[in-house]
Backbone atoms as SQL, in Angstrom:
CREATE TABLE atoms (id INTEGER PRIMARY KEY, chain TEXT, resi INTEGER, resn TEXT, atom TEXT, x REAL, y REAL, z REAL);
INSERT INTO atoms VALUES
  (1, 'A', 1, 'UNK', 'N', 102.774, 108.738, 132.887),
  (2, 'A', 1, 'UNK', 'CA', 102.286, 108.903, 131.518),
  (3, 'A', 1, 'UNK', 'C', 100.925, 108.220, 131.422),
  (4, 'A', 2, 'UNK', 'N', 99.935, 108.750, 130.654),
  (5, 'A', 2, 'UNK', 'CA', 98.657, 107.996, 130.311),
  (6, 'A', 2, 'UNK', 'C', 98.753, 106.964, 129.397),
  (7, 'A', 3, 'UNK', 'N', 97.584, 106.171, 129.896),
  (8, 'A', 3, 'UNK', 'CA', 97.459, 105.039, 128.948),
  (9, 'A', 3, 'UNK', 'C', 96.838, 105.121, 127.818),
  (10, 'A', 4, 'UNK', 'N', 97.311, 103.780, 126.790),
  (11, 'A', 4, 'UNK', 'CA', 97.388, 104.480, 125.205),
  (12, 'A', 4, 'UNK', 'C', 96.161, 104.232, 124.843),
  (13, 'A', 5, 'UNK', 'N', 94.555, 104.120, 125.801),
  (14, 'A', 5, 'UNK', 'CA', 93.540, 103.926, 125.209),
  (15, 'A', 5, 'UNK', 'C', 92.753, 104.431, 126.205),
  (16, 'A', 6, 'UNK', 'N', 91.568, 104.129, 126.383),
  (17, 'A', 6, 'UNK', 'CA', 90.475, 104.867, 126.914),
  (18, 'A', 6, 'UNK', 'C', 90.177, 103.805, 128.171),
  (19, 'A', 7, 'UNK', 'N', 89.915, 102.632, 128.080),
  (20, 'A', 7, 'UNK', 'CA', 89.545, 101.694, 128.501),
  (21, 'A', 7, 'UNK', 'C', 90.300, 100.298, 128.567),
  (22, 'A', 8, 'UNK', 'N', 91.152, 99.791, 129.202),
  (23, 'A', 8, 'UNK', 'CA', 91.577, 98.534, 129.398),
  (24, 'A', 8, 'UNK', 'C', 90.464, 97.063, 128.903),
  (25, 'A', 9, 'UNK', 'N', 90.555, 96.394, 128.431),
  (26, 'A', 9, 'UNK', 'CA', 89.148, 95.544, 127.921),
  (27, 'A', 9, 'UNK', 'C', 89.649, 94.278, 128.822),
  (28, 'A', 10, 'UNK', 'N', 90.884, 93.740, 128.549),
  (29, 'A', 10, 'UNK', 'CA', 91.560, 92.584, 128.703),
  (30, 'A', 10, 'UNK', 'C', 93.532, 92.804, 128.585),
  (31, 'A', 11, 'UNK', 'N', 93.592, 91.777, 129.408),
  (32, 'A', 11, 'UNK', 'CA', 95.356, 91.666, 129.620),
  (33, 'A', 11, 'UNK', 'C', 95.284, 90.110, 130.385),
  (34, 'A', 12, 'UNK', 'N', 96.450, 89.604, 129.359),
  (35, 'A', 12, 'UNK', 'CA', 97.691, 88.622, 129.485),
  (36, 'A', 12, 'UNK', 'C', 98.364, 88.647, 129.522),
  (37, 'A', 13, 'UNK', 'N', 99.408, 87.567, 129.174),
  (38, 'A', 13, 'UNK', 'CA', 100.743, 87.410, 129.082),
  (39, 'A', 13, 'UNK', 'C', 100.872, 88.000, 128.338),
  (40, 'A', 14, 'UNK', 'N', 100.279, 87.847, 127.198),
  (41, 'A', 14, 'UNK', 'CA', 101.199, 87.711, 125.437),
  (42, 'A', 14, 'UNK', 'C', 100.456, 89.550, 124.924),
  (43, 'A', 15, 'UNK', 'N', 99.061, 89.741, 125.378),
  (44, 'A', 15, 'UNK', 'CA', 98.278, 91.218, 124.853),
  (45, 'A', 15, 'UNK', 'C', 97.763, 91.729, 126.248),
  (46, 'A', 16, 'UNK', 'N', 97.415, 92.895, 125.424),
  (47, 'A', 16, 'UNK', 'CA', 96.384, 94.193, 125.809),
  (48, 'A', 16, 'UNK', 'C', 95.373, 94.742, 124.982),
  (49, 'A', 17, 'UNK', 'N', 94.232, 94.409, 124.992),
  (50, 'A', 17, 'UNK', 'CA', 93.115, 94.492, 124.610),
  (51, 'A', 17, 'UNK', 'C', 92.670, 96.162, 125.225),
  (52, 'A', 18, 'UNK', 'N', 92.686, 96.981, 124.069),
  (53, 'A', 18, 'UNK', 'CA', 92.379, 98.467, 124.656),
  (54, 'A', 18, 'UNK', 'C', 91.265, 99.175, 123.894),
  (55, 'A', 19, 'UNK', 'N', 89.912, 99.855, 124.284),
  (56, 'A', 19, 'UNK', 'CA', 89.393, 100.184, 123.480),
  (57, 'A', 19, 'UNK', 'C', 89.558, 102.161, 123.522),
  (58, 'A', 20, 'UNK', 'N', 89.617, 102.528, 122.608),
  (59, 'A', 20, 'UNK', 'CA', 89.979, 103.826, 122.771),
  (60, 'A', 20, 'UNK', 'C', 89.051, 104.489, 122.004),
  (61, 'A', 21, 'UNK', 'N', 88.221, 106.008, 122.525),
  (62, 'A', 21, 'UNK', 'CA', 87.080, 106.333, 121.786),
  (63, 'A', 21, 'UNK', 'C', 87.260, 108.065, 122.131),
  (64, 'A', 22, 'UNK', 'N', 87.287, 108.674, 121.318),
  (65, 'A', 22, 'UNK', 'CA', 87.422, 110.382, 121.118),
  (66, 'A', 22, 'UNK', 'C', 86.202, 110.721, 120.122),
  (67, 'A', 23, 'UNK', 'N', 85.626, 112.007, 121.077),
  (68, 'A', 23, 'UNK', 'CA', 84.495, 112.650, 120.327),
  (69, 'A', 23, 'UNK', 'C', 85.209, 113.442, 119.511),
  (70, 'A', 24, 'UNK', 'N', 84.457, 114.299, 118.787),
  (71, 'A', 24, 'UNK', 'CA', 85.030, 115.319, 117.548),
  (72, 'A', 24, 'UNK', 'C', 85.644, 116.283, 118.689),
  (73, 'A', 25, 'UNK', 'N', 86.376, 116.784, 118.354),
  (74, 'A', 25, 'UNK', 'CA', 87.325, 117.535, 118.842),
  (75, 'A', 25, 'UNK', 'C', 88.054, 117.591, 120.552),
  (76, 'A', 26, 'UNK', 'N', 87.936, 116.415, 120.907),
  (77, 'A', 26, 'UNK', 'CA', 88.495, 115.906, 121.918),
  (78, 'A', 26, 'UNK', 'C', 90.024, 115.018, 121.685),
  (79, 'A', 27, 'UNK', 'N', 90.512, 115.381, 122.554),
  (80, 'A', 27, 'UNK', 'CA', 92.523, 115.096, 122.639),
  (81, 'A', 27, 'UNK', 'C', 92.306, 114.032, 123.598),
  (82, 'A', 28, 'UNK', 'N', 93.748, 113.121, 122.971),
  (83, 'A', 28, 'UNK', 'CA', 94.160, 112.309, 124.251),
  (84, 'A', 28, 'UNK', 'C', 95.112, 112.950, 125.421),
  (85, 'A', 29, 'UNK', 'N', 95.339, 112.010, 126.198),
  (86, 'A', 29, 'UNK', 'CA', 96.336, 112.846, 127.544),
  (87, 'A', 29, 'UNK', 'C', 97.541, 112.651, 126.475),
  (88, 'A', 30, 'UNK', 'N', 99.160, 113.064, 126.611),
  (89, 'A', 30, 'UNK', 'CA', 100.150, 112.588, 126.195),
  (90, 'A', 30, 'UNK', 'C', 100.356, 111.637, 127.024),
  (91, 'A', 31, 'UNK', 'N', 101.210, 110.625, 125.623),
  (92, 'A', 31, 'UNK', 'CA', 100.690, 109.044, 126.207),
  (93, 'A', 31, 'UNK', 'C', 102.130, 108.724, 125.389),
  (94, 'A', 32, 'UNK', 'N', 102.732, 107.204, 126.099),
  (95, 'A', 32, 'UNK', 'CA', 103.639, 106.739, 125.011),
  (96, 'A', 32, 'UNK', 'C', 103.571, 105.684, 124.868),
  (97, 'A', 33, 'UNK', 'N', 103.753, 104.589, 124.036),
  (98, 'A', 33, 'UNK', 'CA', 103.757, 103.520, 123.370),
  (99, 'A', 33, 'UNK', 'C', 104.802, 102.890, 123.393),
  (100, 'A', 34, 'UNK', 'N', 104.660, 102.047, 123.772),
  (101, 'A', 34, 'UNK', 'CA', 105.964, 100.830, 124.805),
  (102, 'A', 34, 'UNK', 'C', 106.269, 99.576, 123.520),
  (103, 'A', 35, 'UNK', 'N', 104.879, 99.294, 122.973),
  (104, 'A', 35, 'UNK', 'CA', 104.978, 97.611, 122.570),
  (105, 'A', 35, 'UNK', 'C', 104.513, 98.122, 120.844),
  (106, 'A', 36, 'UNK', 'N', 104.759, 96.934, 120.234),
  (107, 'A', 36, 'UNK', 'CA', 103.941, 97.316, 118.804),
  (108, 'A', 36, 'UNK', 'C', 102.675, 96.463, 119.093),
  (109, 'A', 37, 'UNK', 'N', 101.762, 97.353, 118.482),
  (110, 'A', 37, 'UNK', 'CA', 99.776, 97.069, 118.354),
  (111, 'A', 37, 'UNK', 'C', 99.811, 97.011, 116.934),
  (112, 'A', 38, 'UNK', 'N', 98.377, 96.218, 116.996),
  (113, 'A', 38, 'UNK', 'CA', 97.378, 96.820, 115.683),
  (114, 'A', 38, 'UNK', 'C', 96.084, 97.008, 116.458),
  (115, 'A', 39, 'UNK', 'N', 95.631, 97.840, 115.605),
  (116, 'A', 39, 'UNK', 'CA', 94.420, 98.327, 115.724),
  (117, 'A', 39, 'UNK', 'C', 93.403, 98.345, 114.638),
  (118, 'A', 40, 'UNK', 'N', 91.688, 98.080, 115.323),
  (119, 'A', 40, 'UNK', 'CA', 90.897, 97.791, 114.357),
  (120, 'A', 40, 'UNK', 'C', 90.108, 99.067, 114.497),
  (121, 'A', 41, 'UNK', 'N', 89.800, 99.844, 113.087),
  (122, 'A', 41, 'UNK', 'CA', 88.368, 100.867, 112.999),
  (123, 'A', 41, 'UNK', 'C', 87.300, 100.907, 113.443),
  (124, 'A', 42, 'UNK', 'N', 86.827, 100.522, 114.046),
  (125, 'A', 42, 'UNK', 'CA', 84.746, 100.327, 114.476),
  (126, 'A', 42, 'UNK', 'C', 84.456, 101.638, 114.317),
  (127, 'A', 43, 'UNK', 'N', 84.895, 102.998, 114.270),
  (128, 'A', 43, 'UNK', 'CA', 83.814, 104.253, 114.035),
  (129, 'A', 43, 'UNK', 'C', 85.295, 105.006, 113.504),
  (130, 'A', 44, 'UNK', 'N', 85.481, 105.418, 112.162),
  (131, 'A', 44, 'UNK', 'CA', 86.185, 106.143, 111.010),
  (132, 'A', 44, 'UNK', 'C', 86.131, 107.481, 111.785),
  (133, 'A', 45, 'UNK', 'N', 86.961, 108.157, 111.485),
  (134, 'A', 45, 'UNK', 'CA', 87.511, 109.658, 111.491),
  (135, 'A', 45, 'UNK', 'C', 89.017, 110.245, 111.011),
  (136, 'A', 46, 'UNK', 'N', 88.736, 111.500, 111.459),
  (137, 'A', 46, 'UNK', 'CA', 90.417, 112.211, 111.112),
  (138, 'A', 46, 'UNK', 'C', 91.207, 112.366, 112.627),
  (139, 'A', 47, 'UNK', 'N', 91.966, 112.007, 112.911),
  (140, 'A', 47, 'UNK', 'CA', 93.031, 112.484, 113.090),
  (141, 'A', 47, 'UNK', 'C', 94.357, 112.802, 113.007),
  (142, 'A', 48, 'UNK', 'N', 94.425, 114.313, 114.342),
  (143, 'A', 48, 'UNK', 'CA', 95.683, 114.562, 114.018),
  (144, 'A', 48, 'UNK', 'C', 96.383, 114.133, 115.199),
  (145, 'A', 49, 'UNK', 'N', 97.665, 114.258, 115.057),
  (146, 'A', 49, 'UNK', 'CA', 98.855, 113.706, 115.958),
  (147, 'A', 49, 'UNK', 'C', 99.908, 114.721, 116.333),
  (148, 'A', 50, 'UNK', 'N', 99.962, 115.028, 117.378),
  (149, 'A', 50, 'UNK', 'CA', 101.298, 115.926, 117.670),
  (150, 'A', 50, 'UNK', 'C', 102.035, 115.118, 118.570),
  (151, 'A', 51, 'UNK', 'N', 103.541, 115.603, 118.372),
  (152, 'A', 51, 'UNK', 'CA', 104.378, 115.287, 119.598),
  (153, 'A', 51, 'UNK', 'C', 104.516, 115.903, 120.861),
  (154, 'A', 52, 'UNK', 'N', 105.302, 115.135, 121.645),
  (155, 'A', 52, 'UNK', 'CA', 105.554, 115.555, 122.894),
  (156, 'A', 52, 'UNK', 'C', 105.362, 117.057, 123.387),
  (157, 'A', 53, 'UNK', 'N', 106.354, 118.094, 122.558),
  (158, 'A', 53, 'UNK', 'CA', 106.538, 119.458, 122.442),
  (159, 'A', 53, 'UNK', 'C', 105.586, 120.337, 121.747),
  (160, 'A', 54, 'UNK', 'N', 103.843, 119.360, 120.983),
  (161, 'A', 54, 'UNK', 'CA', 102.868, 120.028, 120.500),
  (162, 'A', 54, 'UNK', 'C', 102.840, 120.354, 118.961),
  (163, 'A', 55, 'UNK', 'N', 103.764, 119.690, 118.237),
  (164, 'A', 55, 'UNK', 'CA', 104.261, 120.212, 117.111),
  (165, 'A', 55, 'UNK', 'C', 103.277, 119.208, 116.455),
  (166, 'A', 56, 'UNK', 'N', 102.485, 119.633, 115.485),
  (167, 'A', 56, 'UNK', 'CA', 101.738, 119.202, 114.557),
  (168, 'A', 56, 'UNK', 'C', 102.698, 117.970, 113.661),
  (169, 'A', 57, 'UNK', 'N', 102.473, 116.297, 113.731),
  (170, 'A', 57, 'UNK', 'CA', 103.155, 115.523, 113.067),
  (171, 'A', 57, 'UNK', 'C', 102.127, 114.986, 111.962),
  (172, 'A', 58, 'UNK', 'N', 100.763, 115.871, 112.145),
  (173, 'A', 58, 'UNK', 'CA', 100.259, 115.163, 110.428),
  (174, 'A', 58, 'UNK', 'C', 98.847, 114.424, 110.905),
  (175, 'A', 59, 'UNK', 'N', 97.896, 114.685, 109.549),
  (176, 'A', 59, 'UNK', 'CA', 96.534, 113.978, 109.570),
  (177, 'A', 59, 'UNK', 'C', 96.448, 112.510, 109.421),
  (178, 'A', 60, 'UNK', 'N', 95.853, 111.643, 110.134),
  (179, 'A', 60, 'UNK', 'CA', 95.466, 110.726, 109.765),
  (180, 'A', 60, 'UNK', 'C', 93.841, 110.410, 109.304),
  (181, 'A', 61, 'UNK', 'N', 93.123, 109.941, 108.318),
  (182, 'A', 61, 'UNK', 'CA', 91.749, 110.118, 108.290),
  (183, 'A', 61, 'UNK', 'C', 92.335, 108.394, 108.601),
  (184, 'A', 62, 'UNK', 'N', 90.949, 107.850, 109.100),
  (185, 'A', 62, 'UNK', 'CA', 90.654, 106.341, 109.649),
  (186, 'A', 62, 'UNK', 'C', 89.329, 105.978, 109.190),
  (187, 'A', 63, 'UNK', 'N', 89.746, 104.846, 108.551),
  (188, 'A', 63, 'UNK', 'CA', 88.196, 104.440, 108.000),
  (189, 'A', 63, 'UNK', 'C', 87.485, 103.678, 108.602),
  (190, 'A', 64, 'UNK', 'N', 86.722, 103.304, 108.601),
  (191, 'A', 64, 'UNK', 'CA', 85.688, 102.642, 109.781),
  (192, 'A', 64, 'UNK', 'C', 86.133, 101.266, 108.846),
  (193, 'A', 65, 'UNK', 'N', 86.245, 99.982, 109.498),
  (194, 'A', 65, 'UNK', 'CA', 87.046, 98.739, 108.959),
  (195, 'A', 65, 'UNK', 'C', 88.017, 98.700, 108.934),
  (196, 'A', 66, 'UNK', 'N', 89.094, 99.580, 108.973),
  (197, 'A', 66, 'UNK', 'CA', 90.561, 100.042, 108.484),
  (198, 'A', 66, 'UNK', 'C', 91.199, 99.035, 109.800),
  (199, 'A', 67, 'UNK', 'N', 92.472, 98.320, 109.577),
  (200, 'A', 67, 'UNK', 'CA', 93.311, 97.750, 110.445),
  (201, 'A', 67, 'UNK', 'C', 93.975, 98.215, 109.682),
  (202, 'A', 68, 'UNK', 'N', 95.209, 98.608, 111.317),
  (203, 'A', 68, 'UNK', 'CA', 96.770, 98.804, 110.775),
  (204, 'A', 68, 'UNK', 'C', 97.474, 98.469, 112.196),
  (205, 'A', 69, 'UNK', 'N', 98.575, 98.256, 111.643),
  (206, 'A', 69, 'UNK', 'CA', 100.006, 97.349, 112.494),
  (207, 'A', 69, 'UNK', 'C', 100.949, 98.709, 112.612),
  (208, 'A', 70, 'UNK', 'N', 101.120, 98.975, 113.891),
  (209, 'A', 70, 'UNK', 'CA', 102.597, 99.207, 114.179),
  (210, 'A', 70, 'UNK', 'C', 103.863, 99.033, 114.441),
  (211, 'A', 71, 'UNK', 'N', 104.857, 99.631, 114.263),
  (212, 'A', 71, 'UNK', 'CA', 106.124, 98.326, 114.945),
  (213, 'A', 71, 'UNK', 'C', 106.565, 99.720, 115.682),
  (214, 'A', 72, 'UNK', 'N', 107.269, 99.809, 116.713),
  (215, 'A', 72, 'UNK', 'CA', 108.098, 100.232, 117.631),
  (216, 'A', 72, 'UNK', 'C', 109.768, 100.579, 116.877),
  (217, 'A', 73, 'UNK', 'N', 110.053, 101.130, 116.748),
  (218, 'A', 73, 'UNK', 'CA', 111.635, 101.288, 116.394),
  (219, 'A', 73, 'UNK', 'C', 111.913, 102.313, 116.933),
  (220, 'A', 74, 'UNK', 'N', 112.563, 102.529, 118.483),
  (221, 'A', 74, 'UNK', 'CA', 113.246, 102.839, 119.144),
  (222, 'A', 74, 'UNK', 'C', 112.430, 104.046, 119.752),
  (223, 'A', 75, 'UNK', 'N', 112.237, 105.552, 119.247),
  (224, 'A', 75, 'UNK', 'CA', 111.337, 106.247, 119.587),
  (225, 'A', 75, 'UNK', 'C', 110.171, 106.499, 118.491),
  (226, 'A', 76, 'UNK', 'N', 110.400, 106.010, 117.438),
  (227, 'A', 76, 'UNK', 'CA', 109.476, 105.926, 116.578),
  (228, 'A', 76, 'UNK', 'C', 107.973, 104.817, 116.403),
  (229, 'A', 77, 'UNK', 'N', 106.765, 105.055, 115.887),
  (230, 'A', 77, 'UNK', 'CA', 106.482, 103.974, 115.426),
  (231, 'A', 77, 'UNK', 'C', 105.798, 104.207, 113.661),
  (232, 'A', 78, 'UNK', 'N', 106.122, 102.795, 113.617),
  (233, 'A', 78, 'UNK', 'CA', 106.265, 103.062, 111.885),
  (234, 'A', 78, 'UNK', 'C', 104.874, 101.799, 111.640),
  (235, 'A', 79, 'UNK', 'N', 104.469, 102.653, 110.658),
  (236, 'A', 79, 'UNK', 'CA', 103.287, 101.739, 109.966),
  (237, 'A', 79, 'UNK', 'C', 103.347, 100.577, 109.549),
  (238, 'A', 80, 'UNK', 'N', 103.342, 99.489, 109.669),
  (239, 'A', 80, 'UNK', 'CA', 103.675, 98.491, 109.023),
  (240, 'A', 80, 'UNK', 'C', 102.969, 98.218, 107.456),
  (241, 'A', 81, 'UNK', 'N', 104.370, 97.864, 106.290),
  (242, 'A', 81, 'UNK', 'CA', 103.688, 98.012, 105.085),
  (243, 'A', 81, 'UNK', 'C', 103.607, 99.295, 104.232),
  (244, 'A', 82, 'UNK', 'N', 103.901, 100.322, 104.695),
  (245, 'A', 82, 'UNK', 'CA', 104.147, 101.652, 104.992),
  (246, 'A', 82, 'UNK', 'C', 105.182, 102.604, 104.747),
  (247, 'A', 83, 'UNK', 'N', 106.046, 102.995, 103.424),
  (248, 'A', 83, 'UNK', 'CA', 107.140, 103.701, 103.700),
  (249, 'A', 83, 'UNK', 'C', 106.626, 105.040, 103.772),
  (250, 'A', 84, 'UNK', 'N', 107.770, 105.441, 105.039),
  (251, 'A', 84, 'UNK', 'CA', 107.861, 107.147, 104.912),
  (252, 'A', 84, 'UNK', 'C', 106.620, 107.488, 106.000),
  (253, 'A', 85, 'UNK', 'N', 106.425, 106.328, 106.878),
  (254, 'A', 85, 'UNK', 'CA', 105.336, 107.165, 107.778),
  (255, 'A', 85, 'UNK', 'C', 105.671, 106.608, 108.830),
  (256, 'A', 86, 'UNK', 'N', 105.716, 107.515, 109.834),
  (257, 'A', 86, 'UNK', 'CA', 106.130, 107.470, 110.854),
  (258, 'A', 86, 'UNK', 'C', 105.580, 108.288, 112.339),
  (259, 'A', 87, 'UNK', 'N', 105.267, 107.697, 113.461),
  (260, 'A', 87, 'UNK', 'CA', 105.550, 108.903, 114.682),
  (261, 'A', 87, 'UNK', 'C', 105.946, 108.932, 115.455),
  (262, 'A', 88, 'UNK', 'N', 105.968, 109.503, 116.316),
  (263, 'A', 88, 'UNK', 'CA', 106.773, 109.322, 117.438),
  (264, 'A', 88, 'UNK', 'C', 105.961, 108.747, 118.347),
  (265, 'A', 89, 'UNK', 'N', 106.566, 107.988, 118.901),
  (266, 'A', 89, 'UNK', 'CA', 106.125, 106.705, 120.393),
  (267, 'A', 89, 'UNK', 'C', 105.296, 107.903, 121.837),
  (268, 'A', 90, 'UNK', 'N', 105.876, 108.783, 121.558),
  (269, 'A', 90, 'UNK', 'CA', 105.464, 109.703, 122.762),
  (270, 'A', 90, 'UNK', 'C', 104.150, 110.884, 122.167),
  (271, 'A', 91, 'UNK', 'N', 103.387, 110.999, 121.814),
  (272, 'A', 91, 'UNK', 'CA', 102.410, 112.076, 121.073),
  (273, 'A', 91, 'UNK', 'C', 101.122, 112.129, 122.165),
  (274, 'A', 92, 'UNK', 'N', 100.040, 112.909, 121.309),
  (275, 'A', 92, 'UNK', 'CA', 98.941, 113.248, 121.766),
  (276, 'A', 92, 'UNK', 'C', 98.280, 113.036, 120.285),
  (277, 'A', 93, 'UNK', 'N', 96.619, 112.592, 120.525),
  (278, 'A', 93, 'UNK', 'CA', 96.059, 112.523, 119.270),
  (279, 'A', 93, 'UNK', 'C', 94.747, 113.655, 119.552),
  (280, 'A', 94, 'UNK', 'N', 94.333, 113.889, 118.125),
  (281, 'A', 94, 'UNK', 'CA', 93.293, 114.986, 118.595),
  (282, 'A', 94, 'UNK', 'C', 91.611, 114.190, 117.140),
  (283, 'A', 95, 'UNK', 'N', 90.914, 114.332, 117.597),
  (284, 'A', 95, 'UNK', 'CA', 90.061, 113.994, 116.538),
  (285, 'A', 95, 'UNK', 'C', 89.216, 115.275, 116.202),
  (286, 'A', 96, 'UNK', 'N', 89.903, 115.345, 115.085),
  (287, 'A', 96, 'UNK', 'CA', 89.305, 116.702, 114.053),
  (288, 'A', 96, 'UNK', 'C', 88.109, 116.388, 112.975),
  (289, 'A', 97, 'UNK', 'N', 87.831, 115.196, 113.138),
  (290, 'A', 97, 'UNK', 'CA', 86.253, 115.447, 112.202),
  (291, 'A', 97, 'UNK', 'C', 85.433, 115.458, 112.440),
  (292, 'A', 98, 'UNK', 'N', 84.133, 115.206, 112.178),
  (293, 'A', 98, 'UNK', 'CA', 82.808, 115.332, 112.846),
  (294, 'A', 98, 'UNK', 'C', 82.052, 114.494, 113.462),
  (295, 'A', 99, 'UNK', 'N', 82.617, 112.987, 113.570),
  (296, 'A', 99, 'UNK', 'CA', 82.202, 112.530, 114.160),
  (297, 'A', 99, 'UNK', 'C', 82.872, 111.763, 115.184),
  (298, 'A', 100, 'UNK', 'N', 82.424, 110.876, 116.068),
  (299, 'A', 100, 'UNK', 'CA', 83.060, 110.173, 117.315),
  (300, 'A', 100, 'UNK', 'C', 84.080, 108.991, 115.998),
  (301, 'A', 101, 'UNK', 'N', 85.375, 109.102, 116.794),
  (302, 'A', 101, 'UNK', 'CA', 86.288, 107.993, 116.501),
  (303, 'A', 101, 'UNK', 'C', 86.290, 107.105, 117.161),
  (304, 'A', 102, 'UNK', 'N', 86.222, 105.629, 117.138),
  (305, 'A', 102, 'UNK', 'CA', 86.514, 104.534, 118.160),
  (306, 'A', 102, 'UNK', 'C', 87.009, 103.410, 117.402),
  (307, 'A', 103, 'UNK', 'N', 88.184, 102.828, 117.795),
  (308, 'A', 103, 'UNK', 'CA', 89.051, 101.475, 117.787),
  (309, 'A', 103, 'UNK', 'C', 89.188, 100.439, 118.723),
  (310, 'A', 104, 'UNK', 'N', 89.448, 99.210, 118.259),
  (311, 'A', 104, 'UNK', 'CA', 89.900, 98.436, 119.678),
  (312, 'A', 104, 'UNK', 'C', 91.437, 98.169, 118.778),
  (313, 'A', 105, 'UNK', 'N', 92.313, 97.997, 120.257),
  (314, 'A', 105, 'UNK', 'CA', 93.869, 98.397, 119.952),
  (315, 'A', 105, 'UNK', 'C', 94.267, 97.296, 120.871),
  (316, 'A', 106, 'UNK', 'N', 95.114, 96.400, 120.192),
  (317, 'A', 106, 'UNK', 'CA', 95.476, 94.911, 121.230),
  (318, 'A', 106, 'UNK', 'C', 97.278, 95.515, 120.740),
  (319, 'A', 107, 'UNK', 'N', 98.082, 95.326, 122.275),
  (320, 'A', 107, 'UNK', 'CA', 99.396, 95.630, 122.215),
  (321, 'A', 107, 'UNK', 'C', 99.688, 94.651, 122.470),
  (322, 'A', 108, 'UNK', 'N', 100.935, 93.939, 121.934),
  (323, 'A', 108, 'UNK', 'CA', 101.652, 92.874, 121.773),
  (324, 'A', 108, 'UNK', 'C', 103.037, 92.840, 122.847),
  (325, 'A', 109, 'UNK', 'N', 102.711, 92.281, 123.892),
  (326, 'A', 109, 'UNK', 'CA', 103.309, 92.082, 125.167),
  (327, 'A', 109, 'UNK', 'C', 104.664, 91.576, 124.689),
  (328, 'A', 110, 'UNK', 'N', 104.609, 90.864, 123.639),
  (329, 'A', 110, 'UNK', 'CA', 106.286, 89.831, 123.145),
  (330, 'A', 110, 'UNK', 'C', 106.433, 90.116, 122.499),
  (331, 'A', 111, 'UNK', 'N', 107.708, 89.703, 121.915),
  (332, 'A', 111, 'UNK', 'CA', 108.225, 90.358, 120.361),
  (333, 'A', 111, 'UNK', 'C', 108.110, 89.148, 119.696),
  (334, 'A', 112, 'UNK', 'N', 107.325, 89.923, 118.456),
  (335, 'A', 112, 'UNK', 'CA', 107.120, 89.090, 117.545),
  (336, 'A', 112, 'UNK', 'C', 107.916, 87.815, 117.125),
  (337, 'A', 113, 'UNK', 'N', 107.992, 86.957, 116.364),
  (338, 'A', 113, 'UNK', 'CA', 109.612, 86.051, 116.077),
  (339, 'A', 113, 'UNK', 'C', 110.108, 86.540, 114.891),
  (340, 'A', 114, 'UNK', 'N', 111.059, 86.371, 115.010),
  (341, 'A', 114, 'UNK', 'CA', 112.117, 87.229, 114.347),
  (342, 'A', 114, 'UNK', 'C', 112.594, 88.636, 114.384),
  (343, 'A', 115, 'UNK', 'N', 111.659, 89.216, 115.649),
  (344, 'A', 115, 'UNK', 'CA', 112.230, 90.845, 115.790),
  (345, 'A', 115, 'UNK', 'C', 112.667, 91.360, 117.191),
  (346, 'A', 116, 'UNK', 'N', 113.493, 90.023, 117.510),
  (347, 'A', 116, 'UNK', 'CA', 114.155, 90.243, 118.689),
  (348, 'A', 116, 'UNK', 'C', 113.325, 90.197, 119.568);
């Protein structure tokens, strides 16, 4: 399976420092998501997200500044803060707007305390 960013930056014990960057209408490989991340905005866009099987799971637009937290729940990952949004751990992302998208995405090697 591919990795969930473009570029490896840094790795420890505890993270993964990933920077991930898609031009306008460029896809990731299908990729899956092991740990819960957050991720920070540095260049805003839309994307979309499909699963495993290609099935359209929904737009995300991303704002340039925008942080958001994921958590992992089992094959899902869910927004943190967030009801009713959800995707699946296993997808492909596609960037549908007009300009280049880029984030840096640190995955959280341990579980948090208190979430097992």
């Amino acid at each position: 399976m591919a990795d969930v960013g473009t570029r490896k930056v840094y790795e420890n014990d505890d993270v993964v420092l990933w920077e991930f960057f898609l031009e306008p209408g460029e896809n990731t490989k299908l990729h899956t998501h092991t740990r819960d991340y957050v991720f920070y905005v540095v260049e805003g866009s839309t994307l979309k997200v499909f699963d495993a099987e290609g099935n359209d799971v929904g737009e995300f637009p991303l704002a340039t500044g925008q942080v958001m937290a994921l958590q992992l729940h089992g094959e899902e990952l869910a927004v943190e803060g967030v009801e009713g949004i959800a995707v699946p751990a296993t997808h492909t992302a596609q960037n549908i707007g007009d300009t280049p998208y880029k984030e840096f995405m640190v995955e959280l090697k341990r579980p948090r305390s208190g979430t097992g």
